[in-house]
N, C-alpha and C positions, 0 to 999 in steps of 0.2 A: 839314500835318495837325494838328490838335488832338485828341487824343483826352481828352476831357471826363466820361469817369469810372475812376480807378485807384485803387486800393486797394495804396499801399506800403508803409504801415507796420508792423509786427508781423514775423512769423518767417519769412514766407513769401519774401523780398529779403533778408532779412536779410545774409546771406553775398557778393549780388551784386548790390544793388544798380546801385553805379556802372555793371557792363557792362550792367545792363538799359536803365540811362539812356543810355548810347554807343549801344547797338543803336537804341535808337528813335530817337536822332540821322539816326543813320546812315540809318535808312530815311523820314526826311523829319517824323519828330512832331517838331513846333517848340515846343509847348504840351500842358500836361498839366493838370489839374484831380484834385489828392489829397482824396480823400472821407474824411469825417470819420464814423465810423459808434455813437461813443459818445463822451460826453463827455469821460473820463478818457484819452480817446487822443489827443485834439487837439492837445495840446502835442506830441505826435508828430508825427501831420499838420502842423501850421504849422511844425515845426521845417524838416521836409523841403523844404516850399515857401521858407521865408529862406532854405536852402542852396542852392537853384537859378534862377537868375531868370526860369527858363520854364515854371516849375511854380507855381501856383496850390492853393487850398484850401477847403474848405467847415468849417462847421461844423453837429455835429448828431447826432441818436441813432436809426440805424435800428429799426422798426419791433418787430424781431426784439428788442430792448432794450431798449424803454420801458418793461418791467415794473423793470428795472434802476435809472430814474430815475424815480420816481411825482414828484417834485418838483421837475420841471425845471421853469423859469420860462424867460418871453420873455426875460427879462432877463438870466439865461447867456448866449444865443443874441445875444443884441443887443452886451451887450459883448464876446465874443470876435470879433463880426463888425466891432469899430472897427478891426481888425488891418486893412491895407490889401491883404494875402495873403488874405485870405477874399475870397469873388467870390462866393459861394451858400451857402443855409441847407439842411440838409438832409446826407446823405436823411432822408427821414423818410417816412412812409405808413403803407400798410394793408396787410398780411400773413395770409390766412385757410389758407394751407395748412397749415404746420408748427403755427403757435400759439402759438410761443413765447414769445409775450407776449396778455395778456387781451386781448378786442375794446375795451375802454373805455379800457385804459391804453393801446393804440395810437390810440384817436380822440383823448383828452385831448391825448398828446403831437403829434399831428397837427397841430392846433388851434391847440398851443402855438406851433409851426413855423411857421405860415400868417403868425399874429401879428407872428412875427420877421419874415419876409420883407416884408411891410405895412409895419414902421415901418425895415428900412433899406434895401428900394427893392432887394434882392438876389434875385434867381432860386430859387425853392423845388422842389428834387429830390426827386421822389418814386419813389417802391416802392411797385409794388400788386400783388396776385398773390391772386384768386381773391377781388377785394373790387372788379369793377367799379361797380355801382353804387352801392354807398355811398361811392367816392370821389367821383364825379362831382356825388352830391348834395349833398357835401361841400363839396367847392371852387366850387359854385356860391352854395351859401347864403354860407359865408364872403366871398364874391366881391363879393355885394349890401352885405358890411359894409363893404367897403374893397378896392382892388383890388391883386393881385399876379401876376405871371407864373411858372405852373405850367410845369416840366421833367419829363414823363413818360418815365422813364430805361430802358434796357435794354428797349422797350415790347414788350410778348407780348399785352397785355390785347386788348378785342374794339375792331369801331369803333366803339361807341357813346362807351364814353370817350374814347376817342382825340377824336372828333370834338366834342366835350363841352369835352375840355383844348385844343383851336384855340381853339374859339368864344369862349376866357376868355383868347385872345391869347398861347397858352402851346406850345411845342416839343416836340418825341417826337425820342426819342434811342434810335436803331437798335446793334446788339451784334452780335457772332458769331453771334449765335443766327440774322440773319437768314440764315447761308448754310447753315446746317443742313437736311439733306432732307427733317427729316419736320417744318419749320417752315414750311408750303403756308400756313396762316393766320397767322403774322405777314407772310409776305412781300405776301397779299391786302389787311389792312390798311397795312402800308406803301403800299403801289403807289398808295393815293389819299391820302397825307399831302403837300403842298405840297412840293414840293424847299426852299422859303424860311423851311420850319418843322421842317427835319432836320438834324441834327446826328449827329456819331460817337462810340465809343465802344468801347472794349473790355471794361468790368467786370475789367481784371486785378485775381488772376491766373488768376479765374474765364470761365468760359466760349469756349475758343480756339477761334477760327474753322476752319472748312473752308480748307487744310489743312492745319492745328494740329490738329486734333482732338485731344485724349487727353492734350495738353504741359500744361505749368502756363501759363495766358497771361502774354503781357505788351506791353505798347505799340507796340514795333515790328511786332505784329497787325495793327495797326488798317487796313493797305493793304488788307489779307483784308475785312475790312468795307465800308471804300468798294468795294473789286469786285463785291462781291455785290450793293451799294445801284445800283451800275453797270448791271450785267447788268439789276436790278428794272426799273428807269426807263428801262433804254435809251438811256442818256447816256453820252457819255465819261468816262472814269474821270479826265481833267482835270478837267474840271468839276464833276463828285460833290466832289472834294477841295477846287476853291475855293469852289464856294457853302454846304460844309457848315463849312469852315474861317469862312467871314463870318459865317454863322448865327451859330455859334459866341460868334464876338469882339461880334455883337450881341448876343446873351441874357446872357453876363457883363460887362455894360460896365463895372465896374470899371478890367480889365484897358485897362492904358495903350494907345492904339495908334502 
């Protein structure tokens, strides 16, 4: 398994890391993808990724933070992505629930994001939450400038984006959330997303799957997700894990094979 988005850095591993990494061993995650969610963290993030050769990194400034960085340039994003541990730009998106950041300073940094992904050919993770169509018109007008492959992460949104971010050649990355019972409309939008355009994920140490409920997550999850993706599709749960695993090693082709 790949689980292709974790969030290790900061306090929350701090104490345990290593056995979190043993445990996901143990239950088959081969590959991990460390998100980078502010600038001043990344040396964080990449430090983690040099220390493990299965672990991977993005670089980039969630949504929720771009009021944080009014001045980030492509060119941040560009040269920390010559690191050969970087495989994605991102996250980065649109955010209207919380607010945390202004509507302009999350479209600016969005933009700014897109840009990066364009000039080094890296996979762009996004976050949208209660901003379906102004992403959509987004990543289309930018799309006409130059083209890059959008990752619609942790996806909740409806299907119009969903089917919006195929059409632009770009992934939807399924979470815990789908096996949640009162998630009836993510799991209707999954169920018509291509199995060849799904990927996994856990968002640790956020959102544990059914039945994790209520734990802090972490990567050794991720079987909980492909089950559920399992049960959706009506597929074996072999084959959930090898085609979402290839997805996968396709969308970051950085990554050696």
């Amino acid at each position: 398994m790949f689980d292709t988005h974790v969030n290790l850095h900061g306090e929350t591993y701090a104490e345990d890391l290593s056995e979190v990494l043993a445990r996901a061993e143990e239950k088959g995650v081969e590959q991990m993808l460390a998100i980078c969610d502010r600038l001043d963290n990344f040396d964080a993030v990449l430090s983690i990724a040099r220390d493990h050769p299965n672990i991977w990194c993005s670089v980039g400034v969630h949504p929720h933070h771009s009021k944080d960085f009014p001045y980030l340039s492509v060119e941040d994003l560009v040269s920390r992505a010559k690191d050969p541990n970087v495989v994605a730009i991102g996250e980065t998106g649109l955010d209207f629930h919380y607010g945390y950041s202004a509507e302009d300073a999350q479209v600016r940094s969005l933009k700014t994001h897109i840009e990066a992904a364009r000039q080094t050919g890296l996979p762009l993770i996004l976050h949208t939450r209660e901003a379906d169509d102004m992403m959509g018109d987004i990543l289309e007008e930018e799309f006409r400038k130059g083209a890059f492959v959008p990752l619609l992460h942790c996806y909740t949104g409806g299907a119009g984006l969903a089917q919006r971010g195929l059409d632009l050649g770009g992934f939807v990355s399924v979470s815990g959330i789908l096996s949640f019972k009162s998630a009836r409309d993510v799991r209707e939008v999954i169920a018509d997303v291509p199995m060849d355009r799904l990927i996994l994920e856990t968002d640790c140490p956020y959102l544990a799957p059914v039945p994790m409920r209520g734990r802090r997550n972490e990567p050794s999850y991720l079987v909980h997700v492909a089950e559920a993706l399992a049960i959706l599709k009506d597929v074996p749960l072999d084959e959930v894990l090898r085609v979402t695993t290839q997805n996968a090693l396709r969308l970051f082709s950085r990554i050696p094979s």
